[in-house]
KESE-832859 format. One line per field, with one value per atom (N, C-alpha, C, O): atom name; x, y, z. Coordinates in nm, 2 decimals. Example, Ala and Ser with C-alpha at 12.3 -4.5 7.8 and 13.67 -1.06 7.14 Angstrom:
residues 2
atom = [N | CA | C | O | N | CA | C | O]
c1 = [1.32 | 1.23 | 1.32 | 1.42 | 1.28 | 1.37 | 1.29 | 1.34]
c2 = [-0.57 | -0.45 | -0.33 | -0.33 | -0.22 | -0.11 | 0.00 | 0.11]
c3 = [0.78 | 0.78 | 0.78 | 0.85 | 0.71 | 0.71 | 0.79 | 0.80]
end
This chain:
residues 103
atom = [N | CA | C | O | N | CA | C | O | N | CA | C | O | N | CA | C | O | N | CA | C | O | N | CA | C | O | N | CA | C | O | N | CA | C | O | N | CA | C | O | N | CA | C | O | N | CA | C | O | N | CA | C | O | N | CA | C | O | N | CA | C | O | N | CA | C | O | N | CA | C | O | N | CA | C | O | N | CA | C | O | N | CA | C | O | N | CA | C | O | N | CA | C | O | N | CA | C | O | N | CA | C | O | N | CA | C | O | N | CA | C | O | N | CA | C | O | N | CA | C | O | N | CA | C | O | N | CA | C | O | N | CA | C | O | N | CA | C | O | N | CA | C | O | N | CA | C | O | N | CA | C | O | N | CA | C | O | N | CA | C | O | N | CA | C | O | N | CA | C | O | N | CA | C | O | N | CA | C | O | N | CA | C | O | N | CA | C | O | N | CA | C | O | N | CA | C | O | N | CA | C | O | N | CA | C | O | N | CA | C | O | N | CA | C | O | N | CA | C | O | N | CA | C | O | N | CA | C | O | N | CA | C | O | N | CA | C | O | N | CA | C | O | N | CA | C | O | N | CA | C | O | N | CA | C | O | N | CA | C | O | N | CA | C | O | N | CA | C | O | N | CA | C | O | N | CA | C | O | N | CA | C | O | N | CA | C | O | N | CA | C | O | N | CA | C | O | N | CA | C | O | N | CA | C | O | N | CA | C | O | N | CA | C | O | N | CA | C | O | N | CA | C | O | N | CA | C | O | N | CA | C | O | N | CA | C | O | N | CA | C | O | N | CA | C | O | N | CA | C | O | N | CA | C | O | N | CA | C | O | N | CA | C | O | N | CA | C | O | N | CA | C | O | N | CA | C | O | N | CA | C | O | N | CA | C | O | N | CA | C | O | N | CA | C | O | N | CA | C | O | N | CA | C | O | N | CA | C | O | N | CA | C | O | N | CA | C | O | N | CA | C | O | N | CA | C | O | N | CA | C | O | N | CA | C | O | N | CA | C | O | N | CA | C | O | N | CA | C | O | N | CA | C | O | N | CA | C | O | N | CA | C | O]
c1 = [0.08 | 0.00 | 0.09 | 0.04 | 0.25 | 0.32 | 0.34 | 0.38 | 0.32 | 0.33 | 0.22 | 0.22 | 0.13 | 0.01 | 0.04 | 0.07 | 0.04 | 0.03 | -0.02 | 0.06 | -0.11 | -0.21 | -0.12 | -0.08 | -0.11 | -0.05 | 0.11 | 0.21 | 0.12 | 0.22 | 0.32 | 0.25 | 0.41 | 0.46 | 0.43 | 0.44 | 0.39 | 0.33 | 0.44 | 0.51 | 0.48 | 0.60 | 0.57 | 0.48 | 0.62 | 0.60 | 0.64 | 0.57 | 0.72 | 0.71 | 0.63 | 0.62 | 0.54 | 0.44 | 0.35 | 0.33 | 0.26 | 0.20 | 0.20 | 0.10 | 0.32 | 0.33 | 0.32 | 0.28 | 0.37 | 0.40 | 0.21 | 0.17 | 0.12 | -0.04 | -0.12 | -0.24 | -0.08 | -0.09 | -0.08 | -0.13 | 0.01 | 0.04 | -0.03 | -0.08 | -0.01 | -0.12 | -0.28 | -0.37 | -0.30 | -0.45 | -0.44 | -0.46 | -0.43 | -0.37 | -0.38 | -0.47 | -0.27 | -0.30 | -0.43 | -0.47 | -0.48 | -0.64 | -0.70 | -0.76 | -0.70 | -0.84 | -0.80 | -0.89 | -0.70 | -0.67 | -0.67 | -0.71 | -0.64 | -0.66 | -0.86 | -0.91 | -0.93 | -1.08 | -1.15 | -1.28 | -1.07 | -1.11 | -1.10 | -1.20 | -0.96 | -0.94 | -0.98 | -0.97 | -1.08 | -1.12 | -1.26 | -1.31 | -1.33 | -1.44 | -1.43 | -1.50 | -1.39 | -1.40 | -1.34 | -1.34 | -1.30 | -1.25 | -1.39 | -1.43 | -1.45 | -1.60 | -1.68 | -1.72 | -1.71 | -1.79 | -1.78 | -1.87 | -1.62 | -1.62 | -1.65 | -1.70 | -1.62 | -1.67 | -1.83 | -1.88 | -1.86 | -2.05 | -2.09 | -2.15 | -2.04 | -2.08 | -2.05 | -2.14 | -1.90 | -1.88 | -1.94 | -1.99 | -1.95 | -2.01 | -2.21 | -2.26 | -2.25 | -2.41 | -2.48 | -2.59 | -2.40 | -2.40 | -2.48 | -2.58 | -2.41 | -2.39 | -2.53 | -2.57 | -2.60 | -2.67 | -2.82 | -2.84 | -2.92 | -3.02 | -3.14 | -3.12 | -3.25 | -3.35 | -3.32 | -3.25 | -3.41 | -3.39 | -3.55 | -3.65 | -3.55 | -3.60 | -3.71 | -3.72 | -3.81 | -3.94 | -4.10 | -4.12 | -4.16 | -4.31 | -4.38 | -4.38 | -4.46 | -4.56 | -4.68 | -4.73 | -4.70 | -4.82 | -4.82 | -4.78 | -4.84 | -4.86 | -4.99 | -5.07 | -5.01 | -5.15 | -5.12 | -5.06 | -5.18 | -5.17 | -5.30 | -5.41 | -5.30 | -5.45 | -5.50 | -5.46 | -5.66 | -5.73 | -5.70 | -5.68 | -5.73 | -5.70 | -5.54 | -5.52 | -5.46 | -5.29 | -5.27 | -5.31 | -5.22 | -5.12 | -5.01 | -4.98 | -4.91 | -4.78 | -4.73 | -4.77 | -4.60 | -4.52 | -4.37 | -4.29 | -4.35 | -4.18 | -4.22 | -4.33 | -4.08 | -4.03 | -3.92 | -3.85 | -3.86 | -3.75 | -3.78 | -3.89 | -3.63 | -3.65 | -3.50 | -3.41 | -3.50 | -3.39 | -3.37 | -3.44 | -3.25 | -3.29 | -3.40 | -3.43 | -3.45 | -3.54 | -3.71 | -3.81 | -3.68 | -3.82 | -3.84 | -3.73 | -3.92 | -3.93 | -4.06 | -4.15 | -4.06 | -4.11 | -4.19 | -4.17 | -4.29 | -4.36 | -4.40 | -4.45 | -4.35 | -4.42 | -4.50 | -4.44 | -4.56 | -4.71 | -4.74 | -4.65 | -4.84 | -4.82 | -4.88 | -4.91 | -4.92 | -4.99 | -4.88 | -4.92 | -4.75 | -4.59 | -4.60 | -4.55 | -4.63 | -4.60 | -4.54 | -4.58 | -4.44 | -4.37 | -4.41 | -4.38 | -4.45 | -4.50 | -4.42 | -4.40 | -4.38 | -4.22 | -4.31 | -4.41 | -4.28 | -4.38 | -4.22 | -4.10 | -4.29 | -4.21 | -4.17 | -4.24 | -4.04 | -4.04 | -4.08 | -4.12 | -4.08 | -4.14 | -4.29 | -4.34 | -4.37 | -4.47 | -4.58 | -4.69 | -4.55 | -4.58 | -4.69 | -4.78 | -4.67 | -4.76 | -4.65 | -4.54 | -4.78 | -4.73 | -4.67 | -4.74 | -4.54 | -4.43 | -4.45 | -4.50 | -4.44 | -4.39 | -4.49 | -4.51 | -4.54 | -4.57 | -4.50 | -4.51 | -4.44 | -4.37 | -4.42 | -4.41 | -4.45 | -4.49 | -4.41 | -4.37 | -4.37 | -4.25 | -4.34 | -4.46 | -4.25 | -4.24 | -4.27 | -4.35 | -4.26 | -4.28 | -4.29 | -4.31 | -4.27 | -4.34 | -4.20 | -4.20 | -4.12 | -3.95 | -4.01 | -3.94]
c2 = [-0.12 | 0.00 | 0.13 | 0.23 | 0.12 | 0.23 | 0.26 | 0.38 | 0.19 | 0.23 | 0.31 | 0.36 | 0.30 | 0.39 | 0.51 | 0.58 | 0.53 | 0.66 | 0.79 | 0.89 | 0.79 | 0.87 | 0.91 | 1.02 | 0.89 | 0.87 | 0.94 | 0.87 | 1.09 | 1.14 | 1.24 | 1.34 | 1.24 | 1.31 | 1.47 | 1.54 | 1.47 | 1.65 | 1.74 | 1.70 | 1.84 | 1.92 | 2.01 | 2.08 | 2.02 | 2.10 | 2.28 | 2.38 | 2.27 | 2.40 | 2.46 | 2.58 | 2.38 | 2.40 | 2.44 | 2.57 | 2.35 | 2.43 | 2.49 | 2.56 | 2.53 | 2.70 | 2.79 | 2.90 | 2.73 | 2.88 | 2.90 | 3.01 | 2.79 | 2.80 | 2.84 | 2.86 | 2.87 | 2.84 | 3.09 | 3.17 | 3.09 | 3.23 | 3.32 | 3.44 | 3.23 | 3.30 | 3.26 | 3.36 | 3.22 | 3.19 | 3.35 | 3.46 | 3.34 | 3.45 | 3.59 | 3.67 | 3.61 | 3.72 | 3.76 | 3.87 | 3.67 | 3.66 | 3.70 | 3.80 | 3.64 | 3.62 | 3.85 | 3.94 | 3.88 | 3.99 | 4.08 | 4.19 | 4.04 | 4.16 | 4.20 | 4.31 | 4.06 | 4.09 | 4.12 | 4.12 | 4.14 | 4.21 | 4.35 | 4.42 | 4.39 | 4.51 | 4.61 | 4.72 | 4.53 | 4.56 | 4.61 | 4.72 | 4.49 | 4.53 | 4.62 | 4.71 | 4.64 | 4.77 | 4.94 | 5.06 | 4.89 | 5.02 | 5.06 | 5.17 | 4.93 | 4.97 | 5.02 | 5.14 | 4.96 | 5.01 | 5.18 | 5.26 | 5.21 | 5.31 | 5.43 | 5.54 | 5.40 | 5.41 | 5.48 | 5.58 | 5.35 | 5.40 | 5.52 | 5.62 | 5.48 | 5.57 | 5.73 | 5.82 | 5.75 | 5.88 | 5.91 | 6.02 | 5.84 | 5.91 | 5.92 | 6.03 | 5.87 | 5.89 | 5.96 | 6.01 | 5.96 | 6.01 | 6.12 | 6.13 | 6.23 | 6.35 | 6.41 | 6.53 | 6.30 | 6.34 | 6.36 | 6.29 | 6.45 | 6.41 | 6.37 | 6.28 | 6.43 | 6.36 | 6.44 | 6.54 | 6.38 | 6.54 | 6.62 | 6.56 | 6.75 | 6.84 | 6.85 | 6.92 | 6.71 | 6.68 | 6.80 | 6.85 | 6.84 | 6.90 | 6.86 | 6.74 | 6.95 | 6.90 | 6.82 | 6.71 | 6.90 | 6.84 | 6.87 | 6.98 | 6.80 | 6.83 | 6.83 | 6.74 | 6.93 | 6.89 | 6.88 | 6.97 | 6.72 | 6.72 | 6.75 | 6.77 | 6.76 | 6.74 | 6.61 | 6.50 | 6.67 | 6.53 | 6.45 | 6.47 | 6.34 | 6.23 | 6.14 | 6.02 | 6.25 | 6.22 | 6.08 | 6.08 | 6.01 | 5.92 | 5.92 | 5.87 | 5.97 | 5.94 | 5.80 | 5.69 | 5.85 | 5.70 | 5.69 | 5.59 | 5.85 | 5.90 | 6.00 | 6.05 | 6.06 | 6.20 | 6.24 | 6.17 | 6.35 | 6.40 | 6.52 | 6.57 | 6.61 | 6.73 | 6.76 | 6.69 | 6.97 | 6.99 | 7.06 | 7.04 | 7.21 | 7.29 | 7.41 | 7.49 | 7.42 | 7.56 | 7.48 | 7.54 | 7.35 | 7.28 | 7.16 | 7.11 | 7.08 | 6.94 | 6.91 | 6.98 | 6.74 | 6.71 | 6.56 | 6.50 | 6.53 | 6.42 | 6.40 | 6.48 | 6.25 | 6.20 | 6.12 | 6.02 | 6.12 | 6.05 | 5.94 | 5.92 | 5.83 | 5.72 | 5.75 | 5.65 | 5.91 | 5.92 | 5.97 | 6.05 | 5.94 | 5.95 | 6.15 | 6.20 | 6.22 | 6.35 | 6.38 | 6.36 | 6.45 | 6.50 | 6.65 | 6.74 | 6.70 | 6.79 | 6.84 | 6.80 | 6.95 | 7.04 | 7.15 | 7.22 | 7.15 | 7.24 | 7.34 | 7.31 | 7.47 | 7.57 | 7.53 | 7.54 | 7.49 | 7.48 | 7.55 | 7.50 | 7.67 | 7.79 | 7.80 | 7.74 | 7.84 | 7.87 | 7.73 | 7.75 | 7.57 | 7.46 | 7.48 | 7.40 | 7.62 | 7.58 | 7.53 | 7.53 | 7.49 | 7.38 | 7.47 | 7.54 | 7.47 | 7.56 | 7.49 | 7.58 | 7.39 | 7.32 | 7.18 | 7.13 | 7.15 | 7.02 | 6.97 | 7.03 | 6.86 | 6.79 | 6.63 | 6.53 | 6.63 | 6.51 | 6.41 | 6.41 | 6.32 | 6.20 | 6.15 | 6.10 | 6.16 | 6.09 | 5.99 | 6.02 | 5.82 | 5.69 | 5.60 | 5.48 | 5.68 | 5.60 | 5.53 | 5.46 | 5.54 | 5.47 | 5.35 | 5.25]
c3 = [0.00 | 0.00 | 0.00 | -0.04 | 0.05 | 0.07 | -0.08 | -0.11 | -0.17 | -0.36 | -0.43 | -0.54 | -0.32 | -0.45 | -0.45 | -0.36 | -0.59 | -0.69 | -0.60 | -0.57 | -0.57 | -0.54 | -0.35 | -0.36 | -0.30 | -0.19 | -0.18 | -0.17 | -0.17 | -0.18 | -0.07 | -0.05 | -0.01 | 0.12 | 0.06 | -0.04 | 0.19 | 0.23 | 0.24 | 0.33 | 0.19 | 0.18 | 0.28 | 0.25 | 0.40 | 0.52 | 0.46 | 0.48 | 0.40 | 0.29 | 0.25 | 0.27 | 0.14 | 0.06 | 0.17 | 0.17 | 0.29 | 0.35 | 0.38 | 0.39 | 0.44 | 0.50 | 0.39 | 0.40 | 0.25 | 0.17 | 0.11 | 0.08 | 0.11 | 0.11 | 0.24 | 0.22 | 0.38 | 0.46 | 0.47 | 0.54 | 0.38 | 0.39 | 0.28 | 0.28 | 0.19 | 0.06 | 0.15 | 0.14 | 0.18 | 0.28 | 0.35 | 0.30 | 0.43 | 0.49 | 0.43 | 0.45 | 0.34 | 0.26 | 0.18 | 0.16 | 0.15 | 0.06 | 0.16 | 0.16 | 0.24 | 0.38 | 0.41 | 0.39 | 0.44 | 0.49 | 0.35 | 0.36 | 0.26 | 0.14 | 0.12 | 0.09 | 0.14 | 0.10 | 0.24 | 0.26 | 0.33 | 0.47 | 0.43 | 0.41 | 0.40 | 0.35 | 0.32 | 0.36 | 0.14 | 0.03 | 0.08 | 0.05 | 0.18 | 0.20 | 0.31 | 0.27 | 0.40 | 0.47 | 0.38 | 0.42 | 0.27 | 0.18 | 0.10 | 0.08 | 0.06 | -0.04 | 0.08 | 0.06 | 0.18 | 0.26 | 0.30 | 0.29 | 0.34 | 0.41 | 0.25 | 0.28 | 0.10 | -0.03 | 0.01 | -0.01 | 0.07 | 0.03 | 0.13 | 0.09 | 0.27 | 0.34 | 0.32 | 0.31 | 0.31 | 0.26 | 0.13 | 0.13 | 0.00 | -0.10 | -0.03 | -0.01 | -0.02 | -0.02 | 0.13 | 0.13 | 0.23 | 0.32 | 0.33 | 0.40 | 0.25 | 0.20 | 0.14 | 0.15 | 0.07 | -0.04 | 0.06 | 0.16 | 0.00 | 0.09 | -0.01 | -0.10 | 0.00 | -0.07 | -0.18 | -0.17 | -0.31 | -0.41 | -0.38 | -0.33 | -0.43 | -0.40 | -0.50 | -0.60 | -0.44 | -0.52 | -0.54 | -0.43 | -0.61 | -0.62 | -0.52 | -0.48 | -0.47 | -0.36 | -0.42 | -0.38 | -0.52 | -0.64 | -0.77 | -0.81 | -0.82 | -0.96 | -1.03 | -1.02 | -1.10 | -1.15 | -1.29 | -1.35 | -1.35 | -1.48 | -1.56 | -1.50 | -1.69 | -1.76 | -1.76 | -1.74 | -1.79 | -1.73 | -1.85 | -1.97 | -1.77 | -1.86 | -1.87 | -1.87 | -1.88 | -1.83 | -1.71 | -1.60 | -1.76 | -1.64 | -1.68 | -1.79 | -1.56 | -1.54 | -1.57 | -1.54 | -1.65 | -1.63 | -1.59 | -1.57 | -1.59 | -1.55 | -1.51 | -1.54 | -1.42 | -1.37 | -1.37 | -1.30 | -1.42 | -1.42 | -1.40 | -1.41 | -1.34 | -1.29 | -1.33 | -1.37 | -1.32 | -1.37 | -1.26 | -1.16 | -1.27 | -1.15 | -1.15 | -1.06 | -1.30 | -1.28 | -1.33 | -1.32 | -1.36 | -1.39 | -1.41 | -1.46 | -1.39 | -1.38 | -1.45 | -1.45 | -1.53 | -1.66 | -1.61 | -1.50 | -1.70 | -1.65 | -1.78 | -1.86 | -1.80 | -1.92 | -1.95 | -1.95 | -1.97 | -2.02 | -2.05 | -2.13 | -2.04 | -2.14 | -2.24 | -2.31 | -2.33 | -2.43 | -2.50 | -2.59 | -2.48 | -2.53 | -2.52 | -2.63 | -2.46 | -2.43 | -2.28 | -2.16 | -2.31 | -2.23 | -2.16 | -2.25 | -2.07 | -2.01 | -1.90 | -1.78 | -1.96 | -1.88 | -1.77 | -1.82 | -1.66 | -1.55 | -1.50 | -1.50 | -1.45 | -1.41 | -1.21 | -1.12 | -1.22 | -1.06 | -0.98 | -0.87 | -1.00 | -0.90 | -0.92 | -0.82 | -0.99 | -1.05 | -1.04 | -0.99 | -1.09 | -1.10 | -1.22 | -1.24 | -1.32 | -1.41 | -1.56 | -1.59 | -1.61 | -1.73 | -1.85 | -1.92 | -1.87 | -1.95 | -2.10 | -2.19 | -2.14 | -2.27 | -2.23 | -2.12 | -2.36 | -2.36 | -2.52 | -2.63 | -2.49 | -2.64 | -2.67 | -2.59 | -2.79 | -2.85 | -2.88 | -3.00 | -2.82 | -2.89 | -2.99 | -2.98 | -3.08 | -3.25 | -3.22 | -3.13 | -3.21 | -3.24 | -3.32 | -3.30 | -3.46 | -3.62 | -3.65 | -3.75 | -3.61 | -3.63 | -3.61 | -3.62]
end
């Protein structure tokens, strides 16, 4: 049985030198993850809500399906493919635009 193939002496070496790369890995993705973390908290931290409409009033009939805002006006577009640009200060309706769709 001391002949089988498969049955080979352990290099007291080798495990130490796997034994250290272990080590290093285990301690570099400790690292890494306390670097992304501390990453999230300082970037988002910071940010607060964005500086949403209290209401909007659309025309009748209108249902929302998006919202975007800019800093002097914010836009709501429609499922009847129009886009409706409102005055931030004011909240009345500035621009209404038609998306094309015949592509």
């Amino acid at each position: 049985m001391e002949d089988d193939p498969q049955m080979q002496p352990i290099d007291p070496a080798m495990v130490r030198y796997l034994r250290v790369l272990v080590t290093v890995l285990t301690a570099t993705m400790i690292v890494g993850f306390i670097v992304i973390v501390g990453l999230f908290v300082t970037r988002f931290a910071g940010q607060g809500a964005p500086d949403l409409p209290e209401a909007i009033t659309l025309p009748e009939g209108a249902s929302p399906m998006a919202f975007t805002q800019g800093p002097r006006w914010f836009a709501v577009v429609t499922e009847a493919d129009e886009i409706l640009i409102y005055d931030r200060d004011t909240g009345q309706l500035r621009q209404t635009l038609r998306i094309d769709i015949s592509r």
